[in-house]
C-alpha positions in Angstrom: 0.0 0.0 0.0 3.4 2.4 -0.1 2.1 3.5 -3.1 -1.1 4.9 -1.8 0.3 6.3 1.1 -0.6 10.3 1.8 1.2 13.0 -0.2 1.3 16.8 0.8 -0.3 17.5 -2.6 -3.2 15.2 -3.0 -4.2 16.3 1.1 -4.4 19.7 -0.1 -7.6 18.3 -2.8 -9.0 15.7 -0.4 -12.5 16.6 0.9 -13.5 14.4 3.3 -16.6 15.0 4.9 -18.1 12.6 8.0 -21.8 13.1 8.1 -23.9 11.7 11.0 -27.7 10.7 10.3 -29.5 12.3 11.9 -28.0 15.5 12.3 -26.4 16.4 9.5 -28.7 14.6 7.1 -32.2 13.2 7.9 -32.5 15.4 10.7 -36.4 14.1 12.5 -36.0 10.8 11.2 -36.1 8.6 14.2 -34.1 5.5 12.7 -31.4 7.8 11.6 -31.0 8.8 15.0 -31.3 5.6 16.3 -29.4 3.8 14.2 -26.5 7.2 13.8 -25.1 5.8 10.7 -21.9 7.6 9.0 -22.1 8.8 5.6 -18.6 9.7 4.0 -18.2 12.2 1.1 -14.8 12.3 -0.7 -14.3 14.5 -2.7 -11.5 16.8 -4.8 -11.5 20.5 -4.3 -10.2 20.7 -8.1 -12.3 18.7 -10.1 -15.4 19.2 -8.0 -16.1 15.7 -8.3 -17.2 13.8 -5.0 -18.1 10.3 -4.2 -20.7 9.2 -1.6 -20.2 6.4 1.1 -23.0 4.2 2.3 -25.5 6.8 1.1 -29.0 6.4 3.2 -31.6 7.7 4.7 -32.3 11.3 3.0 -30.1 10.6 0.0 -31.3 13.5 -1.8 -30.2 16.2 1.0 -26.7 14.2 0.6 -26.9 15.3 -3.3 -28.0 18.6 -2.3 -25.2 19.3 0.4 -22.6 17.9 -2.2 -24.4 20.3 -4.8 -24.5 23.3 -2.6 -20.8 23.6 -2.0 -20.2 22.8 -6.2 -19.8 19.2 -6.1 -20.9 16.7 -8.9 -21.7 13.1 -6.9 -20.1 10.8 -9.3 -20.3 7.3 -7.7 -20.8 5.5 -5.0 -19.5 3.4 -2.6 -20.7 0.4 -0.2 -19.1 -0.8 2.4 -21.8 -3.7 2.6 -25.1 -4.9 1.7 -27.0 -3.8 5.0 -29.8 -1.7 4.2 -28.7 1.1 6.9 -25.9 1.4 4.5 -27.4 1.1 1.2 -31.3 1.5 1.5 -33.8 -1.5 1.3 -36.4 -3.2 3.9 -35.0 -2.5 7.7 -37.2 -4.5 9.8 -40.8 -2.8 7.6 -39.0 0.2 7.1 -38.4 1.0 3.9 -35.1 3.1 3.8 -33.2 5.0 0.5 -30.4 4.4 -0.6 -28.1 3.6 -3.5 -31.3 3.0 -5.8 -32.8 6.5 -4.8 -29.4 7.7 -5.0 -29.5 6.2 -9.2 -32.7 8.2 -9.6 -30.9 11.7 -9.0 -27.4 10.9 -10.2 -26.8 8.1 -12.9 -23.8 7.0 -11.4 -21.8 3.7 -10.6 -22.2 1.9 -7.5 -18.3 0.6 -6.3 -19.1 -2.7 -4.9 -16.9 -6.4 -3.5 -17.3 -8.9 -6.2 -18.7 -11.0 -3.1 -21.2 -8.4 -1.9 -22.8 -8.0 -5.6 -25.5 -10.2 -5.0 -26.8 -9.4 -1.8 -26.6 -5.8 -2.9 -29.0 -6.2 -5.5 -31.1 -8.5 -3.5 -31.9 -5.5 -0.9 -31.5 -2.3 -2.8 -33.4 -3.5 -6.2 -30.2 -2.1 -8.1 -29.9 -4.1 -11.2 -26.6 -5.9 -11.9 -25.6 -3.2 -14.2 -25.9 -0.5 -11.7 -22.7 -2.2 -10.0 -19.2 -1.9 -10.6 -17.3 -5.2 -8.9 -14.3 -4.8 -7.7 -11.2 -7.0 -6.0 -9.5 -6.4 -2.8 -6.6 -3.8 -4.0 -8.5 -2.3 -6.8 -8.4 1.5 -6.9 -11.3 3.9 -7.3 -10.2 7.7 -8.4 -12.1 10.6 -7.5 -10.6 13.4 -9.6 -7.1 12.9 -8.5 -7.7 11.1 -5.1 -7.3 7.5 -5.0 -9.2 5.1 -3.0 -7.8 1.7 -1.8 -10.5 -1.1 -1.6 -9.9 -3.2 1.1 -12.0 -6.8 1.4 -13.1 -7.4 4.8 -15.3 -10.2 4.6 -17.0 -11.7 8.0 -19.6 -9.2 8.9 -21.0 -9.6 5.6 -18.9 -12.1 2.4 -18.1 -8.6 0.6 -17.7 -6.0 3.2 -14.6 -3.6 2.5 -13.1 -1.0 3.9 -11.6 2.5 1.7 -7.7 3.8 2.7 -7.6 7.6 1.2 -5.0 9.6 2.6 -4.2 7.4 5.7 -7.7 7.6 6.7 -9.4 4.1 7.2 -13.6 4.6 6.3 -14.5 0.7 7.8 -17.9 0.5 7.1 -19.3 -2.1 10.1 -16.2 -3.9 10.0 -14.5 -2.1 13.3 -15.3 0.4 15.6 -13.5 2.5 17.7 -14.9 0.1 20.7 -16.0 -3.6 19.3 -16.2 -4.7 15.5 -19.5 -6.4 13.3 -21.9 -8.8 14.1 -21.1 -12.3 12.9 -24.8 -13.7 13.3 -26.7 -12.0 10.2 -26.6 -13.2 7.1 -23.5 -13.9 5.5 -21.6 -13.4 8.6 -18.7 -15.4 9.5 -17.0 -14.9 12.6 -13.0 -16.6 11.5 -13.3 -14.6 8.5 -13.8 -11.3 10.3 -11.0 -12.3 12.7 -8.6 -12.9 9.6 -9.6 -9.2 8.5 -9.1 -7.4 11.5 -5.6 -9.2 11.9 -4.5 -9.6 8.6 -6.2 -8.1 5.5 -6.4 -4.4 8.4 -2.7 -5.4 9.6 -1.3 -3.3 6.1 -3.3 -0.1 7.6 -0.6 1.6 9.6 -1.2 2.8 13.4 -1.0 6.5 12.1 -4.0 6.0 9.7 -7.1 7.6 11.4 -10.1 5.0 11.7 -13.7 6.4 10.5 -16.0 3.8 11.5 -19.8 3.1 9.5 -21.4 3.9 13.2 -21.5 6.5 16.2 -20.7 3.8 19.0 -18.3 5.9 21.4 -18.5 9.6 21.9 -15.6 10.2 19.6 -16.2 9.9 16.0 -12.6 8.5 14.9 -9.5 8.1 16.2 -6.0 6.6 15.2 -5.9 3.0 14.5 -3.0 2.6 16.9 -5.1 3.8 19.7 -7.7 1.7 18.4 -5.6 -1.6 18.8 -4.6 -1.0 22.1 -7.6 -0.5 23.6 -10.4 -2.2 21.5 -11.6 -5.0 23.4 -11.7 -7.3 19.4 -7.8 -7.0 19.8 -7.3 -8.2 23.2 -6.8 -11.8 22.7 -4.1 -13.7 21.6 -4.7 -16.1 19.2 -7.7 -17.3 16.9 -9.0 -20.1 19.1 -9.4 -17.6 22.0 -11.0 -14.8 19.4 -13.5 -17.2 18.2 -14.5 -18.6 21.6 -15.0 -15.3 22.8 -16.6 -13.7 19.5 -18.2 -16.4 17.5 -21.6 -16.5 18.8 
């Protein structure tokens, strides 16, 4: 990943916007404030392009906020299927999300090859509405690349996006605790193989931005993260999956 590592230049483009549901988008919606999901806009200050993380909930006062401050939403991208994340049937609730998001901005939708299917199971999106990617693959915004990272065991496709040393990880970890295991899709070895090898590339210095507001602070390092986030206190697999596989 040396090659995607932060550069003066490309920091001075980055926008990077964490919006909380809730408050900054979908203000009065009462599952947005219960569920206080992140949405992530990255963006460049040059080409006035921007790209739209887990877009939910009020999608169109994402568009408009992008549109306000001269952005053009050109894509967007999942972290997983979940439909707090991309829209679709939450327990009767009917949420937007990446579909909605199609009907305002014909865009892609940057998704894990392994997610693909239950992405288009929830949302409705058709499979041309997806682009599939591999762990590694890069997504450009304007200048600013994006380092998809697949973190399967929350969900088979889940990923997390490495732009500028900062770490956007979707449900995969939190500041405090990591993904369920016991939905759908969920495996509990392969999330334990993320967070200790596919995340082990991320340095300590990157900054983690998690998909949900669990702890008062919105991100912090990923050093601090590994020393005192319970999911990295034991020592080997056996005693990870006998204290988090369900």
């Amino acid at each position: 990943m040396d090659r995607h590592a932060p550069t003066p230049a490309l920091e001075d483009r980055l926008e990077f916007r964490q919006l909380l549901a809730g408050r900054d988008f979908a203000q009065g919606d009462p599952i947005a404030a219960q569920m206080v999901n992140f949405t992530y806009l990255i963006g460049d200050k040059q080409t006035k392009e921007a790209l739209l993380v887990d877009p939910c909930y009020a999608v169109g006062e994402l568009v408009d906020l992008a549109e306000r401050d001269g952005y053009r939403v050109v894509g967007a991208l999942a972290t997983h299927y979940h439909p707090d994340h991309v829209g679709g049937d939450l327990f009767g609730h009917q949420l937007e999300g990446v579909r909605e998001l199609l009907t305002r901005c014909a865009c892609p939708v940057h998704v894990q090859r392994a997610e693909a299917p239950w992405v288009q199971r929830v949302t409705g999106c058709s499979p041309s509405d997806l682009v599939l990617h591999d762990s590694g693959d890069v997504v450009q915004v304007g200048a600013i690349p994006i380092t998809l990272i697949h973190t399967p065991g929350h969900t088979p496709g889940s990923q997390c996006f490495l732009v500028q040393n900062r770490l956007v990880a979707g449900d995969t970890l939190f500041l405090q605790g990591c993904g369920r295991t016991d939905l759908p899709g969920g495996d509990p070895r392969q999330l334990y193989l993320s967070l200790t090898q596919k995340l082990a590339k991320v340095p300590d210095s990157a900054v983690l931005y998690p998909g949900h507001l669990y702890d008062p602070r919105p991100h912090a390092s990923l050093g601090e993260t590994r020393r005192s986030n319970f999911v990295f206190q034991p020592k080997s697999e056996q005693e990870w999956l006998r204290l988090f596989g369900g």
